[in-house]
TORKOL-4160 file (C-alpha; in steps of 0.2 Angstrom, whole numbers, padded with zeros to 4 digits, m for minus):
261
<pt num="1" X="0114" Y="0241" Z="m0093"/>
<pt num="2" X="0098" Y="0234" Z="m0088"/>
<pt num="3" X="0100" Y="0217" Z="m0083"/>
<pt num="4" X="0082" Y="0212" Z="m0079"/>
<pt num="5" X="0088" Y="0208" Z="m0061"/>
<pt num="6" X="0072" Y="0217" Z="m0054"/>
<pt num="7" X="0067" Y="0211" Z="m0037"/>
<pt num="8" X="0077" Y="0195" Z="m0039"/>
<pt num="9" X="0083" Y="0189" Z="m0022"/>
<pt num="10" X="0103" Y="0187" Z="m0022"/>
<pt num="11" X="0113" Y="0179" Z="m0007"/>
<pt num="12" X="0128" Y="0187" Z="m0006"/>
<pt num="13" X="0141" Y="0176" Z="0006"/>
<pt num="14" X="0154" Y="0189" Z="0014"/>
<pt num="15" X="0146" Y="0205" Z="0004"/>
<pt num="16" X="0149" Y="0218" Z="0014"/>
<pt num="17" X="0168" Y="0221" Z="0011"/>
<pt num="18" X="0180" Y="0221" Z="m0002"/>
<pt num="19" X="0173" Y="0213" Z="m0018"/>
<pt num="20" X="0158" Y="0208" Z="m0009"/>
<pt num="21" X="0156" Y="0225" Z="m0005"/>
<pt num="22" X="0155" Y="0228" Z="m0024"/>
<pt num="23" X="0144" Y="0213" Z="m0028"/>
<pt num="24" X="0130" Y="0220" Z="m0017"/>
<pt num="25" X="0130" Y="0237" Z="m0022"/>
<pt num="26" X="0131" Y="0235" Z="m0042"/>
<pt num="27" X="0117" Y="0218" Z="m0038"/>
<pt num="28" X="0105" Y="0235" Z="m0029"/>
<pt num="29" X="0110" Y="0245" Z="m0044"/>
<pt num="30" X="0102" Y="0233" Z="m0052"/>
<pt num="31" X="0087" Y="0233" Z="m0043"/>
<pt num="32" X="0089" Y="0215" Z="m0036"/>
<pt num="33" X="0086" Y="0212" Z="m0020"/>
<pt num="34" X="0103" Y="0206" Z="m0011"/>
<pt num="35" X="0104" Y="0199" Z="0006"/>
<pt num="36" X="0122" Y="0198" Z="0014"/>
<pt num="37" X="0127" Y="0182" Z="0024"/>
<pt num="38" X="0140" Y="0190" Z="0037"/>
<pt num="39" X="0148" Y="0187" Z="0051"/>
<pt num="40" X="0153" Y="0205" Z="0054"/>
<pt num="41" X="0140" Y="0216" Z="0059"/>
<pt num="42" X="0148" Y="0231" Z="0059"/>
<pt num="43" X="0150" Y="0231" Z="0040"/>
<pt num="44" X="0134" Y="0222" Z="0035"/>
<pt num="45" X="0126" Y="0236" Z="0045"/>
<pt num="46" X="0137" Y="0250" Z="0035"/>
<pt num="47" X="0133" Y="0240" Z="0018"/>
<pt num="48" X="0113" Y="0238" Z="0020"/>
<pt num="49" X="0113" Y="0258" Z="0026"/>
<pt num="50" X="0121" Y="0265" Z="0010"/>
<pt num="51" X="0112" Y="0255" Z="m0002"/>
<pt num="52" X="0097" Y="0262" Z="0009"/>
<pt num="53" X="0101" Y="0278" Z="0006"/>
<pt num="54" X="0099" Y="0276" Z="m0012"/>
<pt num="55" X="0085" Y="0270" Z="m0012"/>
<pt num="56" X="0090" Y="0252" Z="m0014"/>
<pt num="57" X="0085" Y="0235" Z="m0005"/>
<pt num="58" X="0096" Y="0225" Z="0006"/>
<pt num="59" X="0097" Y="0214" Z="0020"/>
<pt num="60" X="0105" Y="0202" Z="0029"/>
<pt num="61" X="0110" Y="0186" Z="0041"/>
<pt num="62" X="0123" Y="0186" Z="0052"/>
<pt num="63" X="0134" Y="0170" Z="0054"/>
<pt num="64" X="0150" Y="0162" Z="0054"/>
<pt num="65" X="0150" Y="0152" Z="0038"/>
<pt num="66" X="0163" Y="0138" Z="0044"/>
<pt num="67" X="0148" Y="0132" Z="0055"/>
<pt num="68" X="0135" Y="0124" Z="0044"/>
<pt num="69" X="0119" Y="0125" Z="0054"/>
<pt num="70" X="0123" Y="0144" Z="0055"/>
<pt num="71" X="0124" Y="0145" Z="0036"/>
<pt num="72" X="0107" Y="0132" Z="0033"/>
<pt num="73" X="0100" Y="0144" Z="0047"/>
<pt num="74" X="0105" Y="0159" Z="0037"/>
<pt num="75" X="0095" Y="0152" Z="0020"/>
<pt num="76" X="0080" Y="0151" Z="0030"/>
<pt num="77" X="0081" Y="0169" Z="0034"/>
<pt num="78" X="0080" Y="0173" Z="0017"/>
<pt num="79" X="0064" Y="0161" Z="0015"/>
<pt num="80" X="0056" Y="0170" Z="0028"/>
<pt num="81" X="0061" Y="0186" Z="0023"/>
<pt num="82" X="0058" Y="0185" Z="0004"/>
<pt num="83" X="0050" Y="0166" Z="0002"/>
<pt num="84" X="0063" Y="0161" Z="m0013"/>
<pt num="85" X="0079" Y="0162" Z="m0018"/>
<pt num="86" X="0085" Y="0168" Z="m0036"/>
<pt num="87" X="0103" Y="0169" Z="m0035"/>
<pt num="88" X="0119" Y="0165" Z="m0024"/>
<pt num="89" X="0136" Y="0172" Z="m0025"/>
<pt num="90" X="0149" Y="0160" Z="m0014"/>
<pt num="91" X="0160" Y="0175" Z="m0010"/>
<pt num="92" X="0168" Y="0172" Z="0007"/>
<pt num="93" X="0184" Y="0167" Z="0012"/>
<pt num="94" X="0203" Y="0173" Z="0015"/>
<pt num="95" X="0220" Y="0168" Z="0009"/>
<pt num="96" X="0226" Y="0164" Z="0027"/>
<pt num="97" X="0244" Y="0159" Z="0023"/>
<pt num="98" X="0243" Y="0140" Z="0029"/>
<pt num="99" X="0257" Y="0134" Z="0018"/>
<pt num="100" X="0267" Y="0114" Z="0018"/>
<pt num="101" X="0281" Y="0119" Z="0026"/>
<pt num="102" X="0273" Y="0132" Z="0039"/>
<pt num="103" X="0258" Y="0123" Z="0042"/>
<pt num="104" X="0249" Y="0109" Z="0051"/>
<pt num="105" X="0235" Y="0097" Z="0047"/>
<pt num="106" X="0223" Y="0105" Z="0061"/>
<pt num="107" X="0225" Y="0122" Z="0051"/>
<pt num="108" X="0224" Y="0116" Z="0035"/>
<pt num="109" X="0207" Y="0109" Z="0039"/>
<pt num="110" X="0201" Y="0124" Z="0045"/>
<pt num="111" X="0206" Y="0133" Z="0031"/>
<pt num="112" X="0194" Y="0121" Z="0019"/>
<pt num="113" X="0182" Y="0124" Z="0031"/>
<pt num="114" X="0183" Y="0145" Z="0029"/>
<pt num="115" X="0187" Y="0144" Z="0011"/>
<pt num="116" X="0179" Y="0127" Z="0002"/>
<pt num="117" X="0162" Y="0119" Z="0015"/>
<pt num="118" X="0152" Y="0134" Z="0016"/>
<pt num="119" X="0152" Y="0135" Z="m0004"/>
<pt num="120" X="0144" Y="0118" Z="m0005"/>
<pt num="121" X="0134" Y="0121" Z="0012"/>
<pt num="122" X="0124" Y="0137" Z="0004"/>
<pt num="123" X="0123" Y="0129" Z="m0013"/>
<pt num="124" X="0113" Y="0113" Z="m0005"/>
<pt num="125" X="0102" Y="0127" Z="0006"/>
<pt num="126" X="0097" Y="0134" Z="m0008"/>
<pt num="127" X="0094" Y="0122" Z="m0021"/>
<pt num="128" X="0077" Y="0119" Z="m0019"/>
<pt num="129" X="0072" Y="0137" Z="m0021"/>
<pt num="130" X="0088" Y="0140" Z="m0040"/>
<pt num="131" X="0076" Y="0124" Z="m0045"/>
<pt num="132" X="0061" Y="0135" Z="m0045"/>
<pt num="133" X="0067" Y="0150" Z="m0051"/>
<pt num="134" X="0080" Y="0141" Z="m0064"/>
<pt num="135" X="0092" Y="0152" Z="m0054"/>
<pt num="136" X="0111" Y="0156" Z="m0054"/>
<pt num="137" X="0125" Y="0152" Z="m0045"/>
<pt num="138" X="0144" Y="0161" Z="m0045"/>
<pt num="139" X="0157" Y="0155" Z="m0035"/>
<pt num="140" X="0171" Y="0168" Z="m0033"/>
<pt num="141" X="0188" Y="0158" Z="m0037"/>
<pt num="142" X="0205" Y="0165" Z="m0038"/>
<pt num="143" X="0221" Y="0165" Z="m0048"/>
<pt num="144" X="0230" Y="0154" Z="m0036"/>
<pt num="145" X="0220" Y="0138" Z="m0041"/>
<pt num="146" X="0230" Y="0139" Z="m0056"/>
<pt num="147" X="0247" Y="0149" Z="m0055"/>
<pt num="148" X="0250" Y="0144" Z="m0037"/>
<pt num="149" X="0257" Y="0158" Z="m0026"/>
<pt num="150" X="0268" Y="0148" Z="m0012"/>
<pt num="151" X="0267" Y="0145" Z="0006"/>
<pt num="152" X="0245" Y="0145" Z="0004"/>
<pt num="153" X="0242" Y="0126" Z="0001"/>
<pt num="154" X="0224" Y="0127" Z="0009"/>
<pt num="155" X="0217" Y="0141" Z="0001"/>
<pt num="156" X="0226" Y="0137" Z="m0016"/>
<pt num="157" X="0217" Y="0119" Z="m0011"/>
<pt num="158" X="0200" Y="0125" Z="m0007"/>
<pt num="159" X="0202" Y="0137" Z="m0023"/>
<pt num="160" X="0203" Y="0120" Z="m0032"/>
<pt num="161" X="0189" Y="0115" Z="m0026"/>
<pt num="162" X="0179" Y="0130" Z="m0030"/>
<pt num="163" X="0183" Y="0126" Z="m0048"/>
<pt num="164" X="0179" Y="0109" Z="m0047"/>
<pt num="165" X="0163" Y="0111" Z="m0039"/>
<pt num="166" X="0157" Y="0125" Z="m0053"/>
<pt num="167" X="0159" Y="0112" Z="m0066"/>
<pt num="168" X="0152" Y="0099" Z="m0057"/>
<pt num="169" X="0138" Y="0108" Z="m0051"/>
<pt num="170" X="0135" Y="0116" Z="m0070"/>
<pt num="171" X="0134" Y="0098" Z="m0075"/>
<pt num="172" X="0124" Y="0088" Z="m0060"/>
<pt num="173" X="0112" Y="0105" Z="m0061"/>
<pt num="174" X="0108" Y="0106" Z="m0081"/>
<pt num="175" X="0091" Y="0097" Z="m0081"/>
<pt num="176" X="0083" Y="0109" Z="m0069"/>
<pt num="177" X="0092" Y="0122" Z="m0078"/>
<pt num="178" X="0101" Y="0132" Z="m0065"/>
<pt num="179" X="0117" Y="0139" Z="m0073"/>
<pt num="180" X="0134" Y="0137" Z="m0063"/>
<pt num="181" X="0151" Y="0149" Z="m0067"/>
<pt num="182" X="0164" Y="0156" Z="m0058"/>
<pt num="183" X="0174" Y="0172" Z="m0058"/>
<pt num="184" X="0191" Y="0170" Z="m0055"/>
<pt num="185" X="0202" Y="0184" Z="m0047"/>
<pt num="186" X="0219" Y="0188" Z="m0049"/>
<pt num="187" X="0226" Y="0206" Z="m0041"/>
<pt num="188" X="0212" Y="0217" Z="m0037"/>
<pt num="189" X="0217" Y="0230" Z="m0021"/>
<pt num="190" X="0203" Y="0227" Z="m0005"/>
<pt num="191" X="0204" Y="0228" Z="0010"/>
<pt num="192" X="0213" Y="0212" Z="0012"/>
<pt num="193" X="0225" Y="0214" Z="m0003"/>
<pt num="194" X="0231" Y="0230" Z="0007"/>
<pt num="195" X="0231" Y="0221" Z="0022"/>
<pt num="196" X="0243" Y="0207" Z="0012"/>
<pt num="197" X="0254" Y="0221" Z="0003"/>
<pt num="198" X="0258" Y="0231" Z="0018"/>
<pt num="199" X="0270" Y="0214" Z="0026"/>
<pt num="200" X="0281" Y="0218" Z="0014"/>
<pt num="201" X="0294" Y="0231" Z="0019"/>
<pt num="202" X="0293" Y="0244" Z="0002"/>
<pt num="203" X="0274" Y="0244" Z="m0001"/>
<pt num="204" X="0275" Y="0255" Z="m0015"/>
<pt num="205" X="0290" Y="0247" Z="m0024"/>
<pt num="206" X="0280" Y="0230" Z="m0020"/>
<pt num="207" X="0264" Y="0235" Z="m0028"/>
<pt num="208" X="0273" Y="0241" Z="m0043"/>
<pt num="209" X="0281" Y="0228" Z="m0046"/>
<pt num="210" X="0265" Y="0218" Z="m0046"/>
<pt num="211" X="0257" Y="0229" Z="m0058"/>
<pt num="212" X="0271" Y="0231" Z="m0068"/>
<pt num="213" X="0265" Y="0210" Z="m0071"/>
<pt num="214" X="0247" Y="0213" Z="m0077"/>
<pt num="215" X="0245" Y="0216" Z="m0096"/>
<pt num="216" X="0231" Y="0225" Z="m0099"/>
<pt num="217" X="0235" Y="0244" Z="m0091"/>
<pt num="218" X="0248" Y="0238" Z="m0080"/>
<pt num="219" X="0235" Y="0240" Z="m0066"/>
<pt num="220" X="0224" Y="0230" Z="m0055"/>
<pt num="221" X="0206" Y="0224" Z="m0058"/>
<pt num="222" X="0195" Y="0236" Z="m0046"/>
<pt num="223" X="0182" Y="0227" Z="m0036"/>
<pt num="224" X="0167" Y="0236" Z="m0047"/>
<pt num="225" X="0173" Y="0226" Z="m0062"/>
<pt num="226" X="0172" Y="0209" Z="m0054"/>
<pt num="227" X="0156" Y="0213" Z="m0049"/>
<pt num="228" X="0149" Y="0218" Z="m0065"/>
<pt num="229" X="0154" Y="0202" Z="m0071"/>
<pt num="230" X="0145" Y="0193" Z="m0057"/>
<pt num="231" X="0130" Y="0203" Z="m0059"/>
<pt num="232" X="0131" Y="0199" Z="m0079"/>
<pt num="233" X="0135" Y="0181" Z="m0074"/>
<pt num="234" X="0117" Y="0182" Z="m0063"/>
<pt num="235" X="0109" Y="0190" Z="m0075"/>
<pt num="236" X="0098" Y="0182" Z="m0090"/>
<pt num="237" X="0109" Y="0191" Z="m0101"/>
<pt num="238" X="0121" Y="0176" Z="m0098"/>
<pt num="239" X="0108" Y="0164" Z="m0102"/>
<pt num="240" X="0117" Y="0151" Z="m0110"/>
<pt num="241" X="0132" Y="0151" Z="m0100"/>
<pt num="242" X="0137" Y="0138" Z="m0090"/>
<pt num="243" X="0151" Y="0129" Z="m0081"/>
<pt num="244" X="0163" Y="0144" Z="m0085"/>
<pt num="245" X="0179" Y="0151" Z="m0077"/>
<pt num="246" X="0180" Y="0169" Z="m0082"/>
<pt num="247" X="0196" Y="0179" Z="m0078"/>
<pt num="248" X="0192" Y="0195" Z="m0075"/>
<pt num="249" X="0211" Y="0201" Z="m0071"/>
<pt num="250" X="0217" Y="0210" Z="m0086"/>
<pt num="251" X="0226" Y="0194" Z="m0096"/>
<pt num="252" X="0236" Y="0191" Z="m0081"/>
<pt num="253" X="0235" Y="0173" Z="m0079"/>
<pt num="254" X="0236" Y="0169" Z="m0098"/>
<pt num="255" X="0244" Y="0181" Z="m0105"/>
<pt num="256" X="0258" Y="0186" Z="m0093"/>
<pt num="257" X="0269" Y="0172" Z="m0097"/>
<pt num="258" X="0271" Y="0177" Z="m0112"/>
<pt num="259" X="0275" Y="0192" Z="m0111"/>
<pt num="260" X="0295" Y="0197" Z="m0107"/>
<pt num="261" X="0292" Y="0214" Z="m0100"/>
């Protein structure tokens, strides 16, 4: 599908693994230009070299997001690099476990920082540029905002947030016409998701038993799905689509309820 995303310039926070990984490469599929904000070289490298290889443009900043000036410093990359911004896709962050019982203010903190600050910190960067360009903004959100997991307060917080900021932003953001959604996640298997499923002692059992939840094929969401929706999202295909929350996680959050399987 062509999504007339030609030469547009798209940051991409933390998109050079998992379902970052998968944003970048559909978003060079496209012909888009997307620039990866990174604080691991190593994969940001990897990342920018296969979408070189065919034939795609990419390229990249490296910082560590929970530091604002790094971030700011990052957007201005991009300007000098490619003089505007067109898009930007709030990807980063981890579910790192800081729950109520297990946790402690300092953590918690911390947590907003990695998951929730750098959201806002890019969006403000690169307002001036979405204003030119009537951009797009997608924030990557997940299940937990809404169905809880247990023992995650800060990421299920900053997940919150996430939500909260798309709306608000889609509605502060209307008379310049910049278009705000989200995409919310539920089980889709990366690198991190491994990472997660393998604490448990029967991984296979585990993951089973997880898909055995999600209604639509009784799988998980791959990464390349999310991302299509992203790049949709980005796209002028979507044009009069704001303020949304799309659940791309096969009914999962609002169907599984009500399902007694």
């Amino acid at each position: 599908m062509n999504l007339q995303l030609q030469n547009k310039v798209i940051i991409v926070t933390g998109g050079s693994k998992g379902i970052g990984h998968s944003i970048t490469h559909v978003l060079a599929d496209e012909g888009a230009i997307p620039f990866i904000v990174s604080r691991d070289e190593k994969s940001v490298s990897e990342t920018v070299q296969e979408i070189q290889k065919k034939g795609g443009k990419c390229s990249y900043a490296i910082a560590e997001l929970t530091d604002p000036e790094q971030g700011n410093t990052a957007v201005e990359k991009v300007i000098s690099t490619y003089g505007t911004v067109h898009g930007l896709v709030n990807n980063a962050g981890v579910n790192d476990g800081v729950g109520l019982e297990n946790g402690d203010t300092k953590s918690f903190i911390h947590s907003l920082k990695k998951n929730l600050v750098h959201y806002y910190v890019m969006a403000q960067a690169c307002l001036p540029f979405l204003k030119e360009n009537k951009g797009s903004i997608v924030n990557i959100g997940s299940k937990v905002s809404l169905t809880g997991q247990g023992g995650t307060s800060a990421y299920a917080a900053a997940c919150g947030g996430r939500n909260a900021l798309t709306r608000e932003w889609a509605l502060e953001l209307l008379p310049h016409s910049i278009r705000v959604n989200a995409v919310i996640v539920a089980e889709s298997y990366t690198p991190l998701y491994k990472k997660w499923i393998n604490t448990f002692p029967n991984t296979i059992e585990k993951l089973k038993q997880i898909e055995s939840k999600i209604p639509l094929e009784k799988r998980m969401t791959t990464p390349e799905e999310i991302a299509d929706s992203v790049a949709f999202l980005l796209s002028e295909k979507s044009s009069h689509t704001t303020g949304q929350l799309l659940f791309v996680d096969g009914g999962y959050v609002h169907l599984d309820r009500a399902l007694n399987q």
